[in-house]
C-alpha positions, 0 to 999 in steps of 0.5 A, spaced: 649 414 599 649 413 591 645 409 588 648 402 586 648 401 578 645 394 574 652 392 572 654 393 580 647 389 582 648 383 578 655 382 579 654 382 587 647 377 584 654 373 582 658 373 587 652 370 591 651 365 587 658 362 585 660 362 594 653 360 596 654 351 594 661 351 598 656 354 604 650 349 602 653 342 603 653 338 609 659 335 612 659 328 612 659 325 620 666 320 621 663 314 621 665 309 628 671 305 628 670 298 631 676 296 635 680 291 630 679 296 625 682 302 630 689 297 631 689 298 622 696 302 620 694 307 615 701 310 612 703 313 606 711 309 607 712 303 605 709 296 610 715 293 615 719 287 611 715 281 611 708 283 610 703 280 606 699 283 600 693 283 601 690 287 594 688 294 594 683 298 597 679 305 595 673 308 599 669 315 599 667 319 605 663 325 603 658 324 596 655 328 591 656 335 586 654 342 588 649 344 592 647 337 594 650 332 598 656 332 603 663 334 604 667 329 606 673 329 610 680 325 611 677 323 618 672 320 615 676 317 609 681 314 613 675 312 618 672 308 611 679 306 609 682 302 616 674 298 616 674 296 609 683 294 611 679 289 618 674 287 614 679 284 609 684 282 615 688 287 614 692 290 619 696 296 614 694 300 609 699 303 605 696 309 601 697 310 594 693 316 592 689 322 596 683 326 593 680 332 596 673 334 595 675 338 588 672 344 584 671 340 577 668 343 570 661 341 572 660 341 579 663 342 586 665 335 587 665 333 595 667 326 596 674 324 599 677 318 597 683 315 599 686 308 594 692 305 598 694 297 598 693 293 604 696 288 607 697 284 613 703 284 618 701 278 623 699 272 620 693 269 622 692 265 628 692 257 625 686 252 629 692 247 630 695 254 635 688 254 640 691 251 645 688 244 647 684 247 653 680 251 649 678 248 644 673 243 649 670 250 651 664 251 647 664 258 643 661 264 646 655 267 644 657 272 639 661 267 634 654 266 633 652 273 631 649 273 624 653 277 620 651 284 617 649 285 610 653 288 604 654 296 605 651 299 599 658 303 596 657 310 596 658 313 591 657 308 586 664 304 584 667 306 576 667 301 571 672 295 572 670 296 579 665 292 584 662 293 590 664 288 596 662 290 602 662 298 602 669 298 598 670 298 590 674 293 589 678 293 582 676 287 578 681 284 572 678 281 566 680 276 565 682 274 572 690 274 574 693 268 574 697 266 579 703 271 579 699 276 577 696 282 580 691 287 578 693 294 580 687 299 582 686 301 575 685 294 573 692 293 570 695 287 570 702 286 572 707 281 575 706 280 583 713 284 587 717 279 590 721 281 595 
């Protein structure tokens, strides 16, 4: 066996360095779906006729660059994407924009973002559609629960967006006026109507 040159010793050195950050970074645990946010649609169509736009959603599974953080994954995203749609009263997602974790100029980037619209498809039930026997019934204990606080948004939202309850939420400048929405990348433009 002949003697490995330092031309071939430091390219092998290389090439372990340039795969080991892929090997490094966990991958991100799938959070838990509650029950109304399982029920959500997540699609890539158009919503069925007659659905009410709600406004527009993006969330990250996975976060940081490089060596640190966790990879994210479409489970994972699609996870964040149907409980950010319940949490807003959304029962359907139309996604607009996938971004699979990505090598960039400086760094491996991990996160998995989804951006889509969310809208609703049933409408809310009306307090003068609660049967008359069931408003003398008091409420049951859970209505009571105290509600969970803000989720921190991970990674942090790009400007013009804000965090609301663990989701960036595109924010216009000046507000829209009726008629108008904001798009996800805070233009504003005039609503559809169908």
């Amino acid at each position: 066996m002949e003697p490995m040159s330092g031309a071939r010793i430091w390219s092998l050195a290389w090439a372990a360095v340039l795969v080991t950050p892929a090997g490094c970074a966990s991958e991100a645990a799938v959070p838990h779906v509650s029950a109304q946010a399982g029920g959500v649609r997540v699609e890539r169509g158009d919503p069925p006729a007659g659905a009410e736009r709600l406004g527009p959603l993006s969330v990250s599974d996975g976060y940081g660059c490089g060596f640190g953080g966790e990879r994210g994954t479409l489970e994972g995203a699609t996870a964040r994407l149907r409980a950010a749609a319940a949490r807003r009263g959304a029962d359907f997602v139309q996604v607009t924009s996938v971004t699979k974790p990505y090598s960039g100029h400086d760094c491996y980037h991990q996160a998995f973002t989804l951006t889509g619209m969310s809208y609703r498809l049933t409408p809310p039930a009306l307090p003068s559609e609660v049967p008359a026997s069931a408003s003398s019934v008091a409420p049951p204990p859970a209505a009571f629960a105290v509600a969970a606080p803000s989720e921190p948004c991970a990674p942090r939202c790009s400007p013009g967006y804000a965090c609301h309850v663990g989701v960036c939420e595109p924010e216009c400048d000046p507000a829209c006026p009726a008629g108008d929405i904001c798009r996800a990348d805070r233009v504003r433009v005039p609503a559809k109507t169908n």
